[in-house]
N, C-alpha and C positions, 0 to 999 in steps of 0.2 A: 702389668697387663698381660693376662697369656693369650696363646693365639688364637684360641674359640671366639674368645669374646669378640677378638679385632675381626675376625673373619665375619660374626653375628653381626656388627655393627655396621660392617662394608655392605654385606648382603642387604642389610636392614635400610642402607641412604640410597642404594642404587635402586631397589624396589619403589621405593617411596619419590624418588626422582622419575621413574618411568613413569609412575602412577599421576604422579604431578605434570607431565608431559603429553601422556594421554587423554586426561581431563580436559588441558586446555586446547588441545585441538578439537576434542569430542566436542564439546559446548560450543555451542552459538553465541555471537559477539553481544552485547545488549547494546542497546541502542541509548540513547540520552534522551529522553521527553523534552519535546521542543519547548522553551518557556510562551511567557503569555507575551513579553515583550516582542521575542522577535516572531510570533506570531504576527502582531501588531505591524511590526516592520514590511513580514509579506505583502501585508493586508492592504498599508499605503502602499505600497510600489505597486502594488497591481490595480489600485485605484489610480493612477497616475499614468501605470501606460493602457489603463483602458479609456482612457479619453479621444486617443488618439485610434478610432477603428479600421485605420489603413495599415497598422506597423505591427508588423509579426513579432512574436514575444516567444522564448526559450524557458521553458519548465524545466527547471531540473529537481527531482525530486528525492525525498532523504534517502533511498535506497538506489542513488547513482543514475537511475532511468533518466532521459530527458525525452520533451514533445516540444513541438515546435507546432504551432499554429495562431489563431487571431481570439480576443478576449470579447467573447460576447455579451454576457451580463456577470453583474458583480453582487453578489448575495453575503447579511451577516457573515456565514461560516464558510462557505463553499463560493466559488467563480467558476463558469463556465465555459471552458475551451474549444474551439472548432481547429481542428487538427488542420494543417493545411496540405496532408499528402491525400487522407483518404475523406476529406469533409464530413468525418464522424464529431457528435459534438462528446463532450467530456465532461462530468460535473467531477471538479478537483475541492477536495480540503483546505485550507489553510494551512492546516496541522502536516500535512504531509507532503508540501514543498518547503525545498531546500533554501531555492534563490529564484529569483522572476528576471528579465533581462530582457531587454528588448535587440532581436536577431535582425542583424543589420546582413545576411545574407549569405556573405563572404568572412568564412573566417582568419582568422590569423593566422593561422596553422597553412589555409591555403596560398597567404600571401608569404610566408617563408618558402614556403616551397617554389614559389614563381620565383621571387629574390635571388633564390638560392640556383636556380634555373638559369636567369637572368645572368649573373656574376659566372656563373660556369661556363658560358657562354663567351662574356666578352675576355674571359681569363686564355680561353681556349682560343680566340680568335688573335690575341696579343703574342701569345707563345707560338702557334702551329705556321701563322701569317709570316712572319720574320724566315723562319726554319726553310720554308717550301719556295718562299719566293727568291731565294738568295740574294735579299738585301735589295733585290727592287732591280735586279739585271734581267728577272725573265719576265716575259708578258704573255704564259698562258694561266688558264683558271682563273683565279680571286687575284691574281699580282697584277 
């Protein structure tokens, strides 16, 4: 093999690796076509928490967005959302929700953080407590 050739061939995978690199950033993800099933699936969960027209319900839809508001009528293909921050109503697809859920208000994300609040807390008052008061000889502040 002489050294043109290796030199052509180098040139020739690195060009073809950029190219291939560029492509796939340049293009847009494609998306999967929701099936008929889990269509179906929306379809009952949002028949089920529309029964109950007190409980606020969490859209999340295939493109990551979510809305939060109350389910006012349920139609064939589309259900209709009343938002509950600005009372706009909403007619949604079936086809272009994700997942339906009924929003119990407070999330889990916010009760970690209280927890974690909480435990920092009595961690801090276990350790500092001991230290300041020296062993319970003095009697100002928290001792």
């Amino acid at each position: 093999m002489n050294r043109e050739n290796f030199v052509t061939k180098n040139y020739l995978a690195i060009t073809l690796s950029v190219i291939i690199t560029v492509l796939s950033f340049g293009l847009p993800a494609t998306t999967s076509a929701q099936s008929t099933a889990e269509t179906e699936k929306i379809r009952a969960k949002v028949h089920t928490l529309s029964a109950s027209k007190d409980s606020q319900v969490q859209v999340k839809f295939r493109d990551r967005t979510k809305v939060k508001g109350y389910i006012v009528s349920v139609e064939p293909v589309t259900f209709t959302l009343s938002e509950s921050k600005g009372g706009t109503t909403q007619s949604i697809a079936y086809s272009e929700v994700e997942s339906v859920s009924k929003s119990d208000g407070v999330s889990t994300k916010t009760w970690l953080i209280l927890g974690g609040v909480a435990a920092g807390a009595v961690t801090t008052w276990l350790i500092v407590k001991p230290a300041v008061c020296d062993g319970g000889a003095q009697t100002r502040g928290i001792c």
